[in-house]
Structure formats: structure tokens, C-alpha cells
Phi, psi and omega in degrees: 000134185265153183237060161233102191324148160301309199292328199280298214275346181299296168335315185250011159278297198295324196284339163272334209252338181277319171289005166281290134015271180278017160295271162296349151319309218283342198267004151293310175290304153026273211287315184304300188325278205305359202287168143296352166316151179257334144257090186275359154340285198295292194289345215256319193286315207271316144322284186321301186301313168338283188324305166280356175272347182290313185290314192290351173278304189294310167306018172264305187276339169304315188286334164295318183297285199306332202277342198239358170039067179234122167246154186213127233206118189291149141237014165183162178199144181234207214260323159308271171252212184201118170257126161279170200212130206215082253206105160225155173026059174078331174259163175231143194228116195239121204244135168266155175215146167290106176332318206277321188278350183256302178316323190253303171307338188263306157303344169299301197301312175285333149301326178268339167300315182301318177299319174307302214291309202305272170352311159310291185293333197272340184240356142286339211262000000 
């Protein structure tokens, strides 16, 4: 049983999952540079606009963590799952997560940064 609030643990989720988030975004600008597209441009804008709203969603949830004096630290990870380590209000709490579901959240987040970024551009442009 967790003594952790659902809004708390959204929070220490999003802290797992955004430096993910922007891991592959950045190994996307990467891969897109070197691509064979005849307009790398288009792709190159709409990952780059992603990325910052995925960093500026992460400075957010960093500044919640420290204001709320929550640490939350990986301790171990295999080829399945990845144990997490949690420290709130004093208790520390340790959750395993199935790689493949750390894997399909990140691809969610990023579909919706990506819809975001596109939006962003088409009602800026």
C-alpha cells in the first residue's frame, strides 16, 4: 500500500518519464539531421518545438519535487523491469515498473508533445 497521493505520484511519474521523453526526442534530431529527406526542416522544427515544451513541462515538475521535498532516484534496472526508489514526507518507497509500459508511456508523451508542438506551429505560422 502506497502512502503516496495519486496527484503526488503523477508528479514523481512525469519526473521519470520526461528525461526519457527528451532522450529520444534529442536522438530523433540526431537521426532526422543524417536522414535522406529532401526537407529536413519541417521535422527538424516540430521535434525541436516538442523538446521544449517536454523541458519546460520538466522544470516545472523539478521545481514541484524540490518545493515538496520529494526525491526520487532509479535503483536498479534489467531487461523487464526498472525499481525506482521514492522518498516522500519522510517515508521512502520503492516501485517497480515494467520496461515495456515505461516504453508505451513515453511513446504516449510524446505523441501528445508532438500534436502540441504541430498546433503550436500551424496557429503560429
Amino acid at each position: 500500500m502506497t502512502r503516496i497521493p495519486e496527484d503526488v505520484r503523477d508528479i514523481i511519474e512525469k519526473s521519470i518519464y520526461l528525461p526519457m521523453t527528451m532522450t529520444v526526442l534529442n536522438k530523433d534530431i540526431s537521426v532526422i539531421e543524417q536522414s535522406p529527406f529532401k526537407l529536413k526542416q519541417p521535422y527538424l522544427h516540430l521535434v525541436e518545438e516538442s523538446l521544449k515544451l517536454v523541458q519546460k513541462d520538466l522544470y516545472q515538475i523539478k521545481v514541484q519535487l524540490k518545493k515538496q521535498k520529494i526525491q526520487v532516484s532509479k535503483v536498479k534496472s534489467d531487461e523487464a523491469f526498472t525499481l525506482y526508489s521514492f522518498l516522500y514526507e519522510g517515508f521512502e518507497e520503492q516501485h517497480n515498473y515494467f520496461n515495456p509500459r515505461i516504453r508505451n508511456r513515453v511513446a504516449e508523451l510524446m505523441e501528445g508533445y508532438l500534436f502540441k508542438a504541430s498546433h503550436t506551429s500551424i496557429n503560429n505560422g
